[in-house]
BAKOL-771011 format. One record per residue (C-alpha): x, y, z; chain; residue in three letters; residue number from 1. Coordinates in pm, 1 decimal, always signed. Example, Ala and Ser with C-alpha at 12.3 -4.5 7.8 and 13.67 -1.06 7.14 Angstrom:
REM BAKOL-771011
px = +1230.0 py = -450.0 pz = +780.0 chain = A resn = ALA resi = 1
px = +1367.0 py = -106.0 pz = +714.0 chain = A resn = SER resi = 2
//
This chain:
REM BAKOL-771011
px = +0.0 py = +0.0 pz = +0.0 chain = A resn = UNK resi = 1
px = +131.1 py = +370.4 pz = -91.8 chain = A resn = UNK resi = 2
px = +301.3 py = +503.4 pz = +255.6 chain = A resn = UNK resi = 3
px = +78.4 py = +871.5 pz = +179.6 chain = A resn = UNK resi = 4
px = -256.2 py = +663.7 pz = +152.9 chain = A resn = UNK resi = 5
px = -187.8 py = +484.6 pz = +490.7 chain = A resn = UNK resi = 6
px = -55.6 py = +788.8 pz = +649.5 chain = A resn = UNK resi = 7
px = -408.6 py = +926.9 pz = +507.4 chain = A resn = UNK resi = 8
px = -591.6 py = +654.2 pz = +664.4 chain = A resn = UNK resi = 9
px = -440.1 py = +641.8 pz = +968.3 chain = A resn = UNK resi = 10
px = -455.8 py = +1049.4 pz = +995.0 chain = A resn = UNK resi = 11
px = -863.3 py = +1004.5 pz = +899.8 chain = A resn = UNK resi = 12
px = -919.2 py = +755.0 pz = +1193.6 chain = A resn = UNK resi = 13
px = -781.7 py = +939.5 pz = +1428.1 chain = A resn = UNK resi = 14
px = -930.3 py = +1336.3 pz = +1327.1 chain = A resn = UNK resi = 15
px = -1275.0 py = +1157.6 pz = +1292.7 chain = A resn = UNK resi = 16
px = -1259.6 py = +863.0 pz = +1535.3 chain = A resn = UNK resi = 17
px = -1566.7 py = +551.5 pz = +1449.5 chain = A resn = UNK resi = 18
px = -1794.9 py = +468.6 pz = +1745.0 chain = A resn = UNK resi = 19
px = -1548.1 py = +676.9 pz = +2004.5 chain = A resn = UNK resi = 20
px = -1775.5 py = +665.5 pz = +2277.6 chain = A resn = UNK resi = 21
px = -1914.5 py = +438.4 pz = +2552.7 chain = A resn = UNK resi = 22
px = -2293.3 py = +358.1 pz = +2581.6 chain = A resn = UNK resi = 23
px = -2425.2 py = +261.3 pz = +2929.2 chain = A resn = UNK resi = 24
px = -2620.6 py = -110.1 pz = +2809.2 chain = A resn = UNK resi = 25
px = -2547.6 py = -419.9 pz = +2987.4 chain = A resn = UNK resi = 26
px = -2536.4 py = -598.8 pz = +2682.5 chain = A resn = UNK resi = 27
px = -2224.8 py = -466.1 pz = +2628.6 chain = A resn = UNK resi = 28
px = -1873.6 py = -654.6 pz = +2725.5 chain = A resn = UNK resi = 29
px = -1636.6 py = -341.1 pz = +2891.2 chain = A resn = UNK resi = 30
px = -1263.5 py = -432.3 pz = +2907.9 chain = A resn = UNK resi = 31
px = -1025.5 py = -154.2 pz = +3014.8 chain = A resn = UNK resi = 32
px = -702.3 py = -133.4 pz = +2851.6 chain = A resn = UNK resi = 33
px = -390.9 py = +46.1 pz = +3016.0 chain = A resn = UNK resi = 34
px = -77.8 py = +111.8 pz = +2785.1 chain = A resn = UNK resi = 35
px = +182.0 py = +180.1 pz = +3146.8 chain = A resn = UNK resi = 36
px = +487.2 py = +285.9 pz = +2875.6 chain = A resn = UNK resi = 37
px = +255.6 py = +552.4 pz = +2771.5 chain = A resn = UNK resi = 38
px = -96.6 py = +763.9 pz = +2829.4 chain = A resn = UNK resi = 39
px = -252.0 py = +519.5 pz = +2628.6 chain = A resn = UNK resi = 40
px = -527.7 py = +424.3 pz = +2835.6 chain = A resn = UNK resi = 41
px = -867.9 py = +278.2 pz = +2623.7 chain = A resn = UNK resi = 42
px = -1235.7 py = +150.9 pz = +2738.0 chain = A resn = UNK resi = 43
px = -1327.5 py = -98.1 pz = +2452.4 chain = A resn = UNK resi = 44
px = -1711.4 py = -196.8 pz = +2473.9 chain = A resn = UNK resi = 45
px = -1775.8 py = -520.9 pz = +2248.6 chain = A resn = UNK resi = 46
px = -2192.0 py = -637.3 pz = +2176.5 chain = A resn = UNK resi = 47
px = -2275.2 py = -961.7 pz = +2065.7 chain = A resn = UNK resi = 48
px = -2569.6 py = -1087.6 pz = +1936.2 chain = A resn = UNK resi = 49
px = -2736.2 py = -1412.5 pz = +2101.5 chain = A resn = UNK resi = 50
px = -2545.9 py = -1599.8 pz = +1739.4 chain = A resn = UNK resi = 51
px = -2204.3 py = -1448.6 pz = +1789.8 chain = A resn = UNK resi = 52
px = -2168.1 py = -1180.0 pz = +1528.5 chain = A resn = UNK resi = 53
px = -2005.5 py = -837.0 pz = +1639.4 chain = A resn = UNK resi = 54
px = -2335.0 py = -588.6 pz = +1637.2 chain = A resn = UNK resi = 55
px = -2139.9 py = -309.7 pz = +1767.4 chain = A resn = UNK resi = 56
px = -1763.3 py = -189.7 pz = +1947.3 chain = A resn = UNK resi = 57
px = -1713.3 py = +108.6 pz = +2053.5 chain = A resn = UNK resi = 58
px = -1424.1 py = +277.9 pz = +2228.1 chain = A resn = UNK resi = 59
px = -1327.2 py = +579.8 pz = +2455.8 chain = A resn = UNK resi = 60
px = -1010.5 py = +716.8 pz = +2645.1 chain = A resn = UNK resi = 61
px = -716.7 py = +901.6 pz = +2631.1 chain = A resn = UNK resi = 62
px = -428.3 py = +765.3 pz = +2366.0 chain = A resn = UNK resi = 63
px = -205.7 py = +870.8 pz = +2087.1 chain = A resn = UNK resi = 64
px = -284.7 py = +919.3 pz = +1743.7 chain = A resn = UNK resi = 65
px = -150.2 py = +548.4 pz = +1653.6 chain = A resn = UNK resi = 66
px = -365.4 py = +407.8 pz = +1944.2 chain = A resn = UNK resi = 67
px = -678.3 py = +583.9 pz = +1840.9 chain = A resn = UNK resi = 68
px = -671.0 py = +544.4 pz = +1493.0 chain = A resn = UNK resi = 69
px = -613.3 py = +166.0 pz = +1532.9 chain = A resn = UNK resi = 70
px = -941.8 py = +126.0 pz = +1737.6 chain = A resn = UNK resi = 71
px = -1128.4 py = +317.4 pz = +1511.2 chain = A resn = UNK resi = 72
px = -1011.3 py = +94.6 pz = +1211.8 chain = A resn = UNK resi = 73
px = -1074.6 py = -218.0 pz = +1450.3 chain = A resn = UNK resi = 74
px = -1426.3 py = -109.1 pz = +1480.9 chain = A resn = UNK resi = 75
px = -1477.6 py = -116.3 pz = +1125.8 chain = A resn = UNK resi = 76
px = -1282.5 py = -404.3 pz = +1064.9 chain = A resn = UNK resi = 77
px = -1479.8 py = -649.8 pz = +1346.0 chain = A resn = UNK resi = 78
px = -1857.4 py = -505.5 pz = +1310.8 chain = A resn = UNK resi = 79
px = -2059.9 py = -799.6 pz = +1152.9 chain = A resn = UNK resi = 80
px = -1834.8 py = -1059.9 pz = +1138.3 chain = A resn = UNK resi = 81
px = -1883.3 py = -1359.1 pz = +1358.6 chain = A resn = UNK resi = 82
px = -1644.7 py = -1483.5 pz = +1608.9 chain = A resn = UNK resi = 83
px = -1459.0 py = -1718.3 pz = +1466.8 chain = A resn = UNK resi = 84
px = -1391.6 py = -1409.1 pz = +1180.8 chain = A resn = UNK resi = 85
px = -1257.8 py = -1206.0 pz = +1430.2 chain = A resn = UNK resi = 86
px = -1001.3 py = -1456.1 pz = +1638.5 chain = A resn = UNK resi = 87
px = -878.7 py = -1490.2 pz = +1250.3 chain = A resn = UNK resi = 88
px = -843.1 py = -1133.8 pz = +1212.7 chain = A resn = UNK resi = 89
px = -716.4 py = -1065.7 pz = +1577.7 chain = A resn = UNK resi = 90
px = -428.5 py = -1348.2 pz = +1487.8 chain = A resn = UNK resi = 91
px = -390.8 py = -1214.5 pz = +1163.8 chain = A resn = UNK resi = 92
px = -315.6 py = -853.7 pz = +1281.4 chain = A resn = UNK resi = 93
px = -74.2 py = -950.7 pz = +1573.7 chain = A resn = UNK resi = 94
px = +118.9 py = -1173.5 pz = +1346.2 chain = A resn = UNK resi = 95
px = +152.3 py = -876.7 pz = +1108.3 chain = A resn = UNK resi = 96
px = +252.4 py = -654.9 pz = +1419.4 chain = A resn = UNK resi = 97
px = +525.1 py = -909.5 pz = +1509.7 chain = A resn = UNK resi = 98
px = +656.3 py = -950.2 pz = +1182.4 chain = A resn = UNK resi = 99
px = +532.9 py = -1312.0 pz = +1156.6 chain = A resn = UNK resi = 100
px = +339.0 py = -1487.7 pz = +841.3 chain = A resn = UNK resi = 101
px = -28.7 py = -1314.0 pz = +806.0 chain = A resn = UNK resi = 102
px = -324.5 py = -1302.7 pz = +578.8 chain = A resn = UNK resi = 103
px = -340.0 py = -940.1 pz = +461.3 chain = A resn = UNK resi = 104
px = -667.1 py = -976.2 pz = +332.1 chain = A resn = UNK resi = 105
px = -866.4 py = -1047.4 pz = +623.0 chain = A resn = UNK resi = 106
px = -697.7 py = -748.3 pz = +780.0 chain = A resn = UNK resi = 107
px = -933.9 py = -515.0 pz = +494.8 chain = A resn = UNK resi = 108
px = -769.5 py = -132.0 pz = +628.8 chain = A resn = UNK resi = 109
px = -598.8 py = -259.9 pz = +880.4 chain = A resn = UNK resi = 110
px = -321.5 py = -335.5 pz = +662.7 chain = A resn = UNK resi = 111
px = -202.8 py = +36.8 pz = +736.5 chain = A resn = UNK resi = 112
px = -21.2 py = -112.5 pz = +1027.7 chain = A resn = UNK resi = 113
px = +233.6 py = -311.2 pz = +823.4 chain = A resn = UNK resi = 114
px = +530.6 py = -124.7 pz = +882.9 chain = A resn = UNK resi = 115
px = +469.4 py = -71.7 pz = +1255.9 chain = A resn = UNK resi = 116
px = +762.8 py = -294.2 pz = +1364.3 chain = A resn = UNK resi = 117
px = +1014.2 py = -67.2 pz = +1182.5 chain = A resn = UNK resi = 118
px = +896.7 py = +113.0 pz = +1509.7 chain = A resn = UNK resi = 119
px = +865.1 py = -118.2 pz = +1811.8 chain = A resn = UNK resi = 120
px = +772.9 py = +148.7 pz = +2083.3 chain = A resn = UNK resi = 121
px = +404.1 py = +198.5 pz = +1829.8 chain = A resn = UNK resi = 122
px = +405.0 py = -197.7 pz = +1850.7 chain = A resn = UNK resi = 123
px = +162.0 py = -182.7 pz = +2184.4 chain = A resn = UNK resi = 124
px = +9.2 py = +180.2 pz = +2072.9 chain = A resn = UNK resi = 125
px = -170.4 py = -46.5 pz = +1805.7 chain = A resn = UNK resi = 126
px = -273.7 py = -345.7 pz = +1961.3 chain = A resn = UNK resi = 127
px = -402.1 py = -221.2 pz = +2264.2 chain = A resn = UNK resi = 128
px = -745.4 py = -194.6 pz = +2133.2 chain = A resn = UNK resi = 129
px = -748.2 py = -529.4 pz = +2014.5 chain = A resn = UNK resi = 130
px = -622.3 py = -669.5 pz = +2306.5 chain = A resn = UNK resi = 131
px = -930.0 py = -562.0 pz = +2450.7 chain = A resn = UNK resi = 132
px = -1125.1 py = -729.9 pz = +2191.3 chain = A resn = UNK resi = 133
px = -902.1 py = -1062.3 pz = +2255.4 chain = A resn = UNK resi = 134
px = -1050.8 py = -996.5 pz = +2661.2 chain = A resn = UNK resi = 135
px = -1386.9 py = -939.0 pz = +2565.4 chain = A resn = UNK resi = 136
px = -1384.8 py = -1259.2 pz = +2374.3 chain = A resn = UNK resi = 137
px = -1280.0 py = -1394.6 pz = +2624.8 chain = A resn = UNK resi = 138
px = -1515.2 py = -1291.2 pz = +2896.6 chain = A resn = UNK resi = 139
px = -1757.3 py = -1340.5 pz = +2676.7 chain = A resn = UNK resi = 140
px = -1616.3 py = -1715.1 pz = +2614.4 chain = A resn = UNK resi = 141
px = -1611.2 py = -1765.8 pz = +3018.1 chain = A resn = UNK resi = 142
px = -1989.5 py = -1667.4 pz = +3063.7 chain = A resn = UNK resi = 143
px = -2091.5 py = -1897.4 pz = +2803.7 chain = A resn = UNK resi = 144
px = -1958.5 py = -2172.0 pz = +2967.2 chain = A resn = UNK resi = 145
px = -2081.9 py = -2111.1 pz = +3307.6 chain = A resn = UNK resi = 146
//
């Protein structure tokens, strides 16, 4: 991908952030994500529907352009798909961040990130938010089973 789109992606996402705010519904998974190298500190709120597919994320806090940008495009990227869709694309995108073998096309704009290891400090910037999607899942996982 051209290095001025994804700078103009990245730049878009984080002027004009998806879905940056909290709602106050139960039905709604709430992880809290803490970045302690940095002020990166995000809410991500994850909704299910009763067949697993992602109805709606949202997000909300104080981070960096890098951090903010990458939930908005992980909002984007996880809204309708079904769980097993997302663990793909959560695996998918950390394997990109740690320079190990991915599938770029189930990553759709979140392909901007591609290059982030050139700069490992931005490594946790953008996958904080989906680290709180990889929670969610997982509380979400837990309550099922009990």
């Amino acid at each position: 991908m051209n290095p001025d789109l994804k700078r103009s992606i990245i730049l878009d996402h984080y002027q004009n952030p998806r879905h940056k705010n909290l709602v106050d519904d139960d039905s709604y998974i709430l992880e809290n994500m803490n970045n302690t190298s940095c002020i990166d500190e995000v809410n991500v709120q994850l909704k299910l529907s009763d067949d697993g597919i992602v109805e709606d994320v949202r997000f909300d806090g104080e981070a960096c352009a890098m951090c903010t940008s990458s939930a908005s495009i992980m909002v984007e990227t996880l809204i309708g798909k079904n769980i097993d869709e997302v663990k793909n694309i959560l695996v998918n995108y950390s394997n990109m961040i740690d320079e190990k073998k991915y599938d770029a096309d189930v990553l759709e704009q979140a392909i901007v990130y591609e290059d982030v290891y050139k700069q490992p400090n931005r490594k946790k910037c953008v996958l904080l938010p989906w680290w709180g999607i990889e929670k969610a899942l997982k509380e979400y996982n837990d309550k099922k089973e009990s």
